[in-house]
Every structure is written in structure tokens, then in C-alpha cells.
TORKOLLUM-357971 format. One record per residue (C-alpha): residue in one letter; x, y, z. Coordinates in Angstrom, 2 decimals. Example, Ala and Ser with C-alpha at 12.3 -4.5 7.8 and 13.67 -1.06 7.14 Angstrom:
2
{pt "A",{12.30,-4.50,7.80}}
{pt "S",{13.67,-1.06,7.14}}
This chain:
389
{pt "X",{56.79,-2.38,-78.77}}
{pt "X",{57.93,-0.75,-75.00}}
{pt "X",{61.12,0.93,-74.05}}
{pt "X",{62.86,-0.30,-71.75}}
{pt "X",{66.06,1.12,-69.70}}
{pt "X",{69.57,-1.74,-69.89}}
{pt "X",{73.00,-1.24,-68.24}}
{pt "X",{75.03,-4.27,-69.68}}
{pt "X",{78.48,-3.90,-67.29}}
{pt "X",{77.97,-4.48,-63.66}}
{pt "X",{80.59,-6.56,-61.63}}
{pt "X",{80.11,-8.78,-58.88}}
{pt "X",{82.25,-8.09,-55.81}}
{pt "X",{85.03,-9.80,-54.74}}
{pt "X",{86.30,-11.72,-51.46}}
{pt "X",{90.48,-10.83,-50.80}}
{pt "X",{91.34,-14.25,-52.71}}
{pt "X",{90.03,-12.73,-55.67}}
{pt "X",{86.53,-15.20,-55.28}}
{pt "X",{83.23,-14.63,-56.42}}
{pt "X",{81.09,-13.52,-53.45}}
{pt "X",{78.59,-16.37,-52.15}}
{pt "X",{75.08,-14.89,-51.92}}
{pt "X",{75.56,-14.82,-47.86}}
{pt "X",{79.09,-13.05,-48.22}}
{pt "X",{79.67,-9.66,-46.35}}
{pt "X",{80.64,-7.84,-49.12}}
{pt "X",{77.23,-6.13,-50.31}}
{pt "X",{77.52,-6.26,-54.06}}
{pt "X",{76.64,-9.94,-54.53}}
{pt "X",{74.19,-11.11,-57.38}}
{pt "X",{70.88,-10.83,-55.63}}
{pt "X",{71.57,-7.38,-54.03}}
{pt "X",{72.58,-6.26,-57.51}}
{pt "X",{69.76,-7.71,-59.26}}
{pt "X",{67.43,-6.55,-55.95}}
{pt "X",{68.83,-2.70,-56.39}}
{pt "X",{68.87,-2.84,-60.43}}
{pt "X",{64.68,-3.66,-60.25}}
{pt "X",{63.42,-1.28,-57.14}}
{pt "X",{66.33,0.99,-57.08}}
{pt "X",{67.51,1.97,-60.46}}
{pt "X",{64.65,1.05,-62.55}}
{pt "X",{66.79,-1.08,-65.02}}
{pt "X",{64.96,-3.52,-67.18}}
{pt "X",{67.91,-5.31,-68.69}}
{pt "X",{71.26,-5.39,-66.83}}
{pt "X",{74.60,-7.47,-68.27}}
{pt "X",{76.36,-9.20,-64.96}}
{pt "X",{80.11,-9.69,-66.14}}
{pt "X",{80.98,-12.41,-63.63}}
{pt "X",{78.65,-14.86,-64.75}}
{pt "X",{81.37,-17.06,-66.15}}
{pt "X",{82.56,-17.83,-62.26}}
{pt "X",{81.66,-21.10,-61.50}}
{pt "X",{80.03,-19.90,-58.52}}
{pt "X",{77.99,-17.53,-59.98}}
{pt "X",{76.53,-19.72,-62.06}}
{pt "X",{75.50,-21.90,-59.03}}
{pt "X",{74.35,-18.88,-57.26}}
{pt "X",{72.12,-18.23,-60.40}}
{pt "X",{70.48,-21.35,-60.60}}
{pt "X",{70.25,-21.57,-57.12}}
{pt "X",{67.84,-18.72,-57.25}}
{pt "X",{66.07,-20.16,-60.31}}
{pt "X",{65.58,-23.38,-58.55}}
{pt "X",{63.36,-21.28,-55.46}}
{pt "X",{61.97,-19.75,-57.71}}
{pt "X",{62.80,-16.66,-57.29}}
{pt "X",{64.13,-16.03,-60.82}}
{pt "X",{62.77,-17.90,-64.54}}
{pt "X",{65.07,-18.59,-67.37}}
{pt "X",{62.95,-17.00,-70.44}}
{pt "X",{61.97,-18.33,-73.90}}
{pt "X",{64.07,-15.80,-75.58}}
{pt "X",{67.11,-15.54,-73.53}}
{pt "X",{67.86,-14.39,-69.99}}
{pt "X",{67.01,-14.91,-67.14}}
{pt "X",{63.86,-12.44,-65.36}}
{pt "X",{64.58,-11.38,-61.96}}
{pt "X",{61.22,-9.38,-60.54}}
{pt "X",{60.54,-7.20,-63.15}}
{pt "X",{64.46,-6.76,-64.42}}
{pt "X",{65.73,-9.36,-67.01}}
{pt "X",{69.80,-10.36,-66.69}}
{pt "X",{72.42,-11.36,-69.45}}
{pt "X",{75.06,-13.43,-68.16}}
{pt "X",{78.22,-12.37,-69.14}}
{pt "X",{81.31,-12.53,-69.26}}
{pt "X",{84.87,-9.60,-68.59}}
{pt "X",{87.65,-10.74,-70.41}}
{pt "X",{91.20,-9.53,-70.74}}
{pt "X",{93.04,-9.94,-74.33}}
{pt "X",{96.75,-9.38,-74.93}}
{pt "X",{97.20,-11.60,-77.98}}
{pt "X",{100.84,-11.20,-80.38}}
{pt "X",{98.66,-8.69,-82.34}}
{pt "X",{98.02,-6.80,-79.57}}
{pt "X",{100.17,-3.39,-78.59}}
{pt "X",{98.46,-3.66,-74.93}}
{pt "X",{96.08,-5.61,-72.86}}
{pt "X",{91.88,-5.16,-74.33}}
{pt "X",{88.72,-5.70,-71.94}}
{pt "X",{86.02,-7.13,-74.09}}
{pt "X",{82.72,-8.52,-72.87}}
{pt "X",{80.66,-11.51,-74.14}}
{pt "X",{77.23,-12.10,-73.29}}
{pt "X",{75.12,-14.79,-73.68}}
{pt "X",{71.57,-16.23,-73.87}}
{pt "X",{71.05,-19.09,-71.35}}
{pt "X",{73.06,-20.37,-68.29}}
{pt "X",{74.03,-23.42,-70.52}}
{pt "X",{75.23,-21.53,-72.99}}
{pt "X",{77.54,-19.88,-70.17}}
{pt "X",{78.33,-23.35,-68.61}}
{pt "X",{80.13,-24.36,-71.89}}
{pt "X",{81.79,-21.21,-72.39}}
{pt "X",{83.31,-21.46,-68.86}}
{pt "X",{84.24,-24.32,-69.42}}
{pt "X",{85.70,-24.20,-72.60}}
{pt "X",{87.51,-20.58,-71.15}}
{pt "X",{89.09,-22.76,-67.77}}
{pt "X",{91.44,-24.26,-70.62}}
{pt "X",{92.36,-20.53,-71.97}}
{pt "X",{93.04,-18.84,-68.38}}
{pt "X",{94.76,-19.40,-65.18}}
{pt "X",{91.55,-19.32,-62.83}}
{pt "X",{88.24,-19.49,-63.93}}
{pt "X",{87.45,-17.60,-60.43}}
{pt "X",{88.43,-14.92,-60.98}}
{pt "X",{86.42,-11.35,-62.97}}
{pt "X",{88.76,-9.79,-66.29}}
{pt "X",{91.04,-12.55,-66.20}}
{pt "X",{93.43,-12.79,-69.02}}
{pt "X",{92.41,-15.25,-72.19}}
{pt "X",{95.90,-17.24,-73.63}}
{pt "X",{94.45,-17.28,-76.87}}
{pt "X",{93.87,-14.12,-79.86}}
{pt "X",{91.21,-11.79,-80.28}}
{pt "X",{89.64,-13.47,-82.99}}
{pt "X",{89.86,-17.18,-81.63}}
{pt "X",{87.91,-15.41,-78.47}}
{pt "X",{85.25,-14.00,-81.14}}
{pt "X",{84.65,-17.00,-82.70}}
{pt "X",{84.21,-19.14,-79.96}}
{pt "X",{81.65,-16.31,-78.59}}
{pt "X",{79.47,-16.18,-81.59}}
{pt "X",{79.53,-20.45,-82.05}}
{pt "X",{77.72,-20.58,-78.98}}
{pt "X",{75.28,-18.06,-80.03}}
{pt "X",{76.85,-14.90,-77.73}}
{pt "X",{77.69,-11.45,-78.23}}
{pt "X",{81.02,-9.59,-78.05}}
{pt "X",{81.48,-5.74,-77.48}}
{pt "X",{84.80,-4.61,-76.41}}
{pt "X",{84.86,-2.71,-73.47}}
{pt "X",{85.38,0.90,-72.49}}
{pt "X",{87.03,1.42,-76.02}}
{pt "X",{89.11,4.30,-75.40}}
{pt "X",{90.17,4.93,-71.69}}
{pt "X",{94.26,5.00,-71.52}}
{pt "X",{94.38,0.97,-69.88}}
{pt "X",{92.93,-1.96,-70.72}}
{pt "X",{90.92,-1.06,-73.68}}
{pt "X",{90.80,-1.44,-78.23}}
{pt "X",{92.37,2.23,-78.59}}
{pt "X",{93.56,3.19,-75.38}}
{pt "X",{96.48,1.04,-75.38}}
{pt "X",{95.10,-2.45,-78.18}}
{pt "X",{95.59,-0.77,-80.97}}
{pt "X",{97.68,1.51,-83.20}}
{pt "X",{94.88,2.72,-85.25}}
{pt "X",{92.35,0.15,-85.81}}
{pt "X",{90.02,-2.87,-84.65}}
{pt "X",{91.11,-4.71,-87.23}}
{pt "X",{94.60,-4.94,-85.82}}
{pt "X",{92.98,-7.37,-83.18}}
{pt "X",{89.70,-7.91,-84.30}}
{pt "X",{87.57,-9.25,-86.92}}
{pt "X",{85.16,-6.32,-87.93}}
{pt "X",{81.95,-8.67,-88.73}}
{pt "X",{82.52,-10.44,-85.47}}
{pt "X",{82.00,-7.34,-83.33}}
{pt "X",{77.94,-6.75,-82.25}}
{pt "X",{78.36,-3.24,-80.52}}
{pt "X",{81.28,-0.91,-79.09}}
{pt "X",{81.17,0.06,-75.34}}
{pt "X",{81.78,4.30,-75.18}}
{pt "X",{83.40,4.28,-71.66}}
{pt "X",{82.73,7.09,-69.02}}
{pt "X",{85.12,9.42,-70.50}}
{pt "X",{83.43,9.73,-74.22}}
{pt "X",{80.28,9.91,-75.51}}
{pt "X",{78.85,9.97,-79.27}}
{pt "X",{79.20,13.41,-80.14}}
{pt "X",{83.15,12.92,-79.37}}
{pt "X",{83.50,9.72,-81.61}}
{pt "X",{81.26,11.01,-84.62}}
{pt "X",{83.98,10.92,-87.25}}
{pt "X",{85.92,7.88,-86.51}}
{pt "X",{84.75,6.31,-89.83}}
{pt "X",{85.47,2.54,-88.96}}
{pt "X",{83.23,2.79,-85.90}}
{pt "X",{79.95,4.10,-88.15}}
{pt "X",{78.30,0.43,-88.74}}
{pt "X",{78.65,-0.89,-84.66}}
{pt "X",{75.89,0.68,-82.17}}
{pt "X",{77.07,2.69,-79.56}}
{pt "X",{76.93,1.30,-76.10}}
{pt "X",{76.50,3.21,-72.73}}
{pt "X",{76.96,1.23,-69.57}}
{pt "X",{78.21,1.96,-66.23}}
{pt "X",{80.91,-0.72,-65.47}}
{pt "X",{79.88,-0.65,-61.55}}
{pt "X",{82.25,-1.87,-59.38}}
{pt "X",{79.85,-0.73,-56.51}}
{pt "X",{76.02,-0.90,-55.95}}
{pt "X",{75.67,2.74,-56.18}}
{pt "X",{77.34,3.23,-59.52}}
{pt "X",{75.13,0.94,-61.13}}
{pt "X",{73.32,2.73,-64.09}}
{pt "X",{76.13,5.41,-63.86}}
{pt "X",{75.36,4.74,-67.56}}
{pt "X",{72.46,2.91,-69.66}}
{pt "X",{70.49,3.17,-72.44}}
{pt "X",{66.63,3.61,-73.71}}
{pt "X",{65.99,0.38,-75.98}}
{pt "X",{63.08,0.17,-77.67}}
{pt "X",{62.11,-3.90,-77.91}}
{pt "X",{59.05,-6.06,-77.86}}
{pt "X",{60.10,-7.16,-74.54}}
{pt "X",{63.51,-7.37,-71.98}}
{pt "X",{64.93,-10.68,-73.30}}
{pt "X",{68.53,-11.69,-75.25}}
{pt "X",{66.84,-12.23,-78.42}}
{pt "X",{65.59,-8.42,-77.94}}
{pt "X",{69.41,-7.00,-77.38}}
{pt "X",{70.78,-8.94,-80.21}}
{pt "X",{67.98,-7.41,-82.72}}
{pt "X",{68.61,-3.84,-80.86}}
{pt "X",{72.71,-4.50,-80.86}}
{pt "X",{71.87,-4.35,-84.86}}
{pt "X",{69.14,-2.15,-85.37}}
{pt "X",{66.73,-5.06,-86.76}}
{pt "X",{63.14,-5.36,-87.25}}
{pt "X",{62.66,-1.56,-85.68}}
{pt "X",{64.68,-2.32,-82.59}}
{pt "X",{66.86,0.25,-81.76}}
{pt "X",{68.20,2.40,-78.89}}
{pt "X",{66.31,5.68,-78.80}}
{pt "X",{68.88,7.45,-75.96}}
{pt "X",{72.11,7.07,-74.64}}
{pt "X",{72.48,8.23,-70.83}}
{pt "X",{76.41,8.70,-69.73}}
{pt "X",{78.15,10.24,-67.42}}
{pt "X",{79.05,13.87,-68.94}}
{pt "X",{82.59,12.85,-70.35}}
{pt "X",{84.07,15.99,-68.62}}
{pt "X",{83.42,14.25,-65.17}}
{pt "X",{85.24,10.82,-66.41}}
{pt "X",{88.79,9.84,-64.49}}
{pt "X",{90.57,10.18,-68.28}}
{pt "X",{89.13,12.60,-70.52}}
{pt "X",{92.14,14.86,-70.12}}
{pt "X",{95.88,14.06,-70.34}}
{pt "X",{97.74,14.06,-67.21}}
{pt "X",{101.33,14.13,-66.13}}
{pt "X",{102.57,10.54,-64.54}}
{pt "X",{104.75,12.34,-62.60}}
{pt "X",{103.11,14.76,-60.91}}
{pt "X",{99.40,14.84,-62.10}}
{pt "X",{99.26,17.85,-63.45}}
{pt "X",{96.68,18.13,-66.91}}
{pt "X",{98.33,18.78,-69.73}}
{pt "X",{96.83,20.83,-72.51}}
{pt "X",{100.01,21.61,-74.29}}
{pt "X",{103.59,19.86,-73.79}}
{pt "X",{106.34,21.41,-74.20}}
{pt "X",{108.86,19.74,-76.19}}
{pt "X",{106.59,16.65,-75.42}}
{pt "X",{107.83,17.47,-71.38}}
{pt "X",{105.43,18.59,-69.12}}
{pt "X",{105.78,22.08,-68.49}}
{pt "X",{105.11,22.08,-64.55}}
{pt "X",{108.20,19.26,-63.95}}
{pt "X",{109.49,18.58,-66.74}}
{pt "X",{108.90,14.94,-66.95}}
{pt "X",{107.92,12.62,-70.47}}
{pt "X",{105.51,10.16,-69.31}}
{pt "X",{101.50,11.16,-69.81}}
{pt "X",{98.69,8.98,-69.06}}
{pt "X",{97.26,10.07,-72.56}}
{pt "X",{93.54,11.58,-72.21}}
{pt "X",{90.32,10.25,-74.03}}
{pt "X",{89.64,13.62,-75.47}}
{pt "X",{93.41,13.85,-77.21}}
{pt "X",{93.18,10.39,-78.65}}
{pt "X",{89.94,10.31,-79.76}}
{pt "X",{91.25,13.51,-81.79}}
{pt "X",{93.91,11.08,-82.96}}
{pt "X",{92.05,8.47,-84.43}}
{pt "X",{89.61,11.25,-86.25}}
{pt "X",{89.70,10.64,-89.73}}
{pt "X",{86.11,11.66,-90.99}}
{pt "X",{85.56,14.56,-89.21}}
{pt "X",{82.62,15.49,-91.35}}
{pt "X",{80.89,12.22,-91.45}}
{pt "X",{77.38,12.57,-91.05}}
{pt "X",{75.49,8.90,-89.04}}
{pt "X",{72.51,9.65,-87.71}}
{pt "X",{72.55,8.56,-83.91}}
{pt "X",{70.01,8.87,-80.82}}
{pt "X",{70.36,11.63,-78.63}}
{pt "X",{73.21,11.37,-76.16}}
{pt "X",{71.37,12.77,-72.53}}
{pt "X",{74.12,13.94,-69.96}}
{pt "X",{73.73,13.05,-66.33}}
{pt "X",{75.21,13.70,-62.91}}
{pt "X",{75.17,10.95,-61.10}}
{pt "X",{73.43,11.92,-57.25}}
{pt "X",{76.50,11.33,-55.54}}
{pt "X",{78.79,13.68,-57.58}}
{pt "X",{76.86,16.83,-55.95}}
{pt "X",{78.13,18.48,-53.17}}
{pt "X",{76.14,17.99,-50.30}}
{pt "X",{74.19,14.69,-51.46}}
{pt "X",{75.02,12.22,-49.41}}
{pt "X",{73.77,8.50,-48.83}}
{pt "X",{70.70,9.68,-46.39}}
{pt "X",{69.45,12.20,-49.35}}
{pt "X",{69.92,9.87,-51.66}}
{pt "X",{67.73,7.77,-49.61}}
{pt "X",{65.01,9.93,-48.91}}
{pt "X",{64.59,10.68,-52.27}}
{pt "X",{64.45,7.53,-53.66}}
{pt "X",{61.70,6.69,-50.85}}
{pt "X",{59.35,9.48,-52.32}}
{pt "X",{60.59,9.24,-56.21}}
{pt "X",{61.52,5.06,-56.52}}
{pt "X",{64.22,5.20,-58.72}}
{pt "X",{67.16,7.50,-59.21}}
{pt "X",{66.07,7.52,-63.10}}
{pt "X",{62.84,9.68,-61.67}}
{pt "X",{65.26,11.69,-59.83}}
{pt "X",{67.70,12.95,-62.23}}
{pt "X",{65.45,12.92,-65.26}}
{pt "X",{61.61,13.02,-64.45}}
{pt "X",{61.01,14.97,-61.01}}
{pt "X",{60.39,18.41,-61.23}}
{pt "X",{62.28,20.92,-59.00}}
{pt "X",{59.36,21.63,-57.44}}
{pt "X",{58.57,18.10,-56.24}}
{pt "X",{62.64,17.78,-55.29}}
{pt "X",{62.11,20.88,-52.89}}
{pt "X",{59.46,19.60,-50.82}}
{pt "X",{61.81,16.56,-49.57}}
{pt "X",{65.40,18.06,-50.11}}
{pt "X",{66.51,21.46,-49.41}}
{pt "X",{65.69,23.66,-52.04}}
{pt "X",{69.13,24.54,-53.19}}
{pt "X",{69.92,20.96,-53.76}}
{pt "X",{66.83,20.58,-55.68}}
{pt "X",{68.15,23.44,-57.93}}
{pt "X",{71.43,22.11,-58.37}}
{pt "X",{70.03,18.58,-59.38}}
{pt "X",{68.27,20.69,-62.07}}
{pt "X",{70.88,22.42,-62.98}}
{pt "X",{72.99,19.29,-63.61}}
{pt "X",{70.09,17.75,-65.95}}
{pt "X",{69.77,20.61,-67.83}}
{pt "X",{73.65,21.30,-68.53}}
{pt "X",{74.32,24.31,-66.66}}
{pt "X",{76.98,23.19,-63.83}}
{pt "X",{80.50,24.21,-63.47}}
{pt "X",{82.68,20.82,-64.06}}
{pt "X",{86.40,20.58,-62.99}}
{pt "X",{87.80,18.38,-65.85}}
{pt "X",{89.37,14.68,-64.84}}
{pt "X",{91.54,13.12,-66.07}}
{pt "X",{94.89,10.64,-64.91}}
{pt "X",{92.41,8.02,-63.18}}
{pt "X",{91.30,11.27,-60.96}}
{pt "X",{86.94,12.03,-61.43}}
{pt "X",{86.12,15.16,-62.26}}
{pt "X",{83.99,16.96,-60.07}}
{pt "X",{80.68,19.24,-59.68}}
{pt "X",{81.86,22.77,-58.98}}
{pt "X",{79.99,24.20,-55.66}}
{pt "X",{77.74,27.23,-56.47}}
């Protein structure tokens, strides 16, 4: 057994026609810079690419493994250097049981396996193109089709106010949209984390997922996880997904949720946070609409508060670029004496930081690992941000 370090949720960029990105586009987060930054940037051994259901991703994918540059494996996936990727697949769900539109992501084992998905999704959607397109079919047609070709399906970002199972899916429960034994893990989202979600009973048998859902080179690994596997395959994630055969994730890394664009409710009006309404107005204009914060509707959906499931440790981080005064060029130097940003944020002593950064940056990185940095909350699709000492 090895541990290895996966971020299953990283998009491929897009041209203004809403087109995948060809591997010689000028936007720079196309599928071999991704896959180039994920194994000698971010030290990820598994990533999940979302777009892989594009037909032109899918060429651009077996365009590399046809130079050789990239090896479909035994077990699933396909090994880029030393980082393994799961194709996969963003999809948007806003069925009749449905109360608002759900992300959900499907991964699975082989490029032909994604080939006849895509295909078989063209006659569910308006353009195949296109990354979170909305599916014209339910939730559980979609999960069933998924698992028939051998995939896996996690819904996405579960409780941010848009586009997600609680956020805006469901009432109360998956099972409103969902069939229960047809779900292989639940996506946290950057505004929540495990200790948040602990007694929501009917989320006790999925494992928790922590991904970054990058949208940008530099946000990838915003979020992973610690698996520990006999090597960085599909067959490994499935067994992991549920805990088989001593696979297992042995750490969640997230985002801390204070820092995440909706933990808090905010006013739609005027953007104030709300931590109390006022006759359910909000007491700086007096206005009724709230974008509805992760923190207050996780508390909704509570109804176990004292259920005890043991979980792995849930690690904190601060991303480099949320500190004041790190910008791209320390970023840079630092990753050209420490490798990854993993080493930075989690391994390299303040010491080692001090003799290639200034030495109050160096302290503040180590005072974001270890907890101890003033956070302005987010909330209202707003970040929240590192307070400057």
C-alpha cells in the first residue's frame, strides 16, 4: 500500500463559443498544462478532469496517448508522468423532482467507456461541447446509465446556495432526486467541511469528498485528499470511494470553510451578511431576498446532531494566493526551491520558508497551517479573506 494525494474536479478552459480548448489554444488551462502543473506543480497523483465528455477532449486525450506521452492503465485511467487522470464528466440536473438545478459528476474508467457515455449523453443535451451542460432526463435515469457503464457518480459541491443536492435540489433529502445505493461519494464544496456535516444522518454511509473545482491552473488542489491505495488507478478510487479491502482516505485537505464565497448568508440586495433577520428583512435595507449561507443550511438539515462516524482528519489550508503579499513571483520562487505547493503549505519548515521569502511571510504561511490567522468570513459568492497582521 502508498498514499497518494487526488483532486477529482478540475475544468478545462473554455474558448468565447463555449468550446473545449484545443491543446494549442491561448487560453492556458488546456488538458496538458493541467495535467503538466497537477504532476510537477501540485504534486497530485490522481486528478478527475470534468470535461472529458467533450468530443474534443477526448481526441486531445488520445492524441497524447497515441505519442506516447500518456498510457491507458490496466486498472483504469489514464497515467500522465507520474499523475494518473479520471475522465469525467460535469453535469447539470433539473429533473420534475427537482426544486432547482444539481451539478453531479461521473467518472469513468477508460476513454471508451467515456466515448459511449458521450455519446449516449449528445441525445440527452443540447451540445455535447459544452462543460455542466444540462441533462433532459432525471436524476436517477443519469445514475443508472453511469453505473451500466461501470462509472461513478458523486454530486457536486452538495451544499453551496446554486447548482447543488441541498443548496437549491432538494427540500430535505437525496432521495428526493436520487437513488441512495446509486451514489459512490458526496463532494463537501469549499464552503463546508466534515466537522460541519457530522450529524446529517443520511449522509453517514457516502465518503466525504474534498476537491477543488478549479476553474484556473492555480486553484487546482485548492482541495484534495490523502488516499491510501495499492496504486493511482480507477479500480483504486472505486475501492477507496467505499472503504474496501483497507482502502480508504486517511485526510481531507479544504479550503478553511470560513474563507469559502457562501458560508455565510448574505443580503441580495445589498450584500450585507446576515446573522440575524429581522422579521425575515434584512436589517441594513430592509429587503427579503438572501442568498442563504452554507453554515445556516447545513444547520437546517441537522437532524443527528450527536451522531458519532468516525472520519479522517479534516487539515485546513490557505491556499498561497489568499495571503497578503504572495503574489505569482513568490509563489514561484518557492515552488523552485520546495517543488510543490503541498511542501509549501504543509511540509516546509518556517525556517526553510525564511531563507527564500521574507521572513514575515514565512511566519504568516505558518500561521495559516497551524490555524492561527484572522479570517474575514465570505459569503454571497464574495471569498473570504486572510486578515493582514
Amino acid at each position: 500500500m502508498k498514499e497518494i494525494y487526488a483532486d477529482l474536479h478540475i475544468h478545462i478552459g473554455r474558448t468565447e463559443s463555449g468550446r473545449a480548448v484545443k491543446i494549442t489554444g491561448s487560453r492556458n488551462l488546456t488538458l496538458q498544462n493541467i495535467l503538466q502543473t497537477a504532476t510537477s506543480r501540485k504534486g497530485l497523483d490522481l486528478i478527475g478532469i470534468i470535461d472529458c465528455h467533450s468530443p474534443e477532449v477526448i481526441e486531445e486525450i488520445e492524441l497524447l496517448i497515441r505519442e506516447g506521452k500518456a498510457t491507458e492503465l490496466l486498472n483504469g485511467g489514464i497515467r500522465y508522468e507520474k499523475t494518473t487522470l479520471i475522465p469525467g464528466a460535469e453535469i447539470e440536473i433539473y429533473d420534475e423532482n427537482c426544486h432547482g438545478p444539481i451539478h453531479v459528476l461521473a467518472y469513468f474508467p477508460t476513454i471508451e467507456k467515456m466515448k459511449v457515455f458521450s455519446r449516449w449523453l449528445s441525445s440527452q443535451l443540447k451540445n455535447i461541447h459544452l462543460s455542466s451542460q444540462r441533462v433532459y432526463c432525471s436524476g436517477r435515469t443519469l445514475q443508472q446509465k453511469v453505473h451500466e457503464l461501470g462509472g461513478l457518480f458523486i454530486p457536486a459541491h452538495v451544499f453551496t446556495p446554486f447548482k447543488s443536492l441541498y443548496g437549491k435540489g432538494v427540500k430535505k433529502s437525496l432521495t428526493e432526486v436520487f437513488d441512495p445505493r446509486l451514489i459512490d461519494g458526496i463532494e463537501l464544496g469549499l464552503s463546508s467541511d466534515t466537522y460541519m456535516v457530522k450529524g446529517m444522518s443520511e449522509l453517514a454511509p457516502y465518503t466525504f469528498v474534498t476537491n477543488s473545482d478549479a476553474h484556473s491552473l492555480g486553484k487546482i488542489a485548492r482541495e484534495y485528499q490523502k488516499m491510501r491505495v495499492a496504486d493511482a488507478n480507477f479500480e483504486e478510487l472505486k475501492l477507496v470511494l467505499h472503504q474496501q479491502e483497507g482502502r480508504t482516505i486517511i485526510e481531507n485537505f479544504g479550503l478553511n470553510p470560513l474563507l469559502g464565497k457562501y458560508h455565510e448568508t448574505v443580503c441580495a440586495n445589498c450584500g450585507e451578511q446576515i446573522i440575524e433577520e429581522t422579521e425575515g428583512r434584512c436589517p441594513y435595507c430592509g429587503k427579503e431576498q438572501f442568498i442563504k449561507g452554507v453554515s445556516k443550511r447545513i444547520k437546517e438539515l441537522t437532524d443527528a446532531p450527536s451522531l458519532q462516524i468516525e472520519r479522517p482528519p479534516y487539515t485546513h489550508q490557505v491556499p498561497l494566493d489568499f495571503i497578503p503579499g504572495i503574489g505569482p513571483k513568490t509563489i514561484e520562487k518557492m515552488l523552485n526551491a520546495f517543488e510543490t505547493e503541498m511542501n509549501i503549505l504543509h511540509k516546509v519548515t518556517v525556517e526553510d520558508l525564511a531563507k527564500v521569502i521574507p521572513e514575515k511571510l514565512a511566519y504568516t504561511i505558518d500561521l495559516a497551517r497551524k490555524g492561527k490567522i484572522g479570517i474575514t468570513v465570505g459569503g454571497g459568492g464574495v471569498y473570504g479573506k486572510i486578515e493582514s497582521n
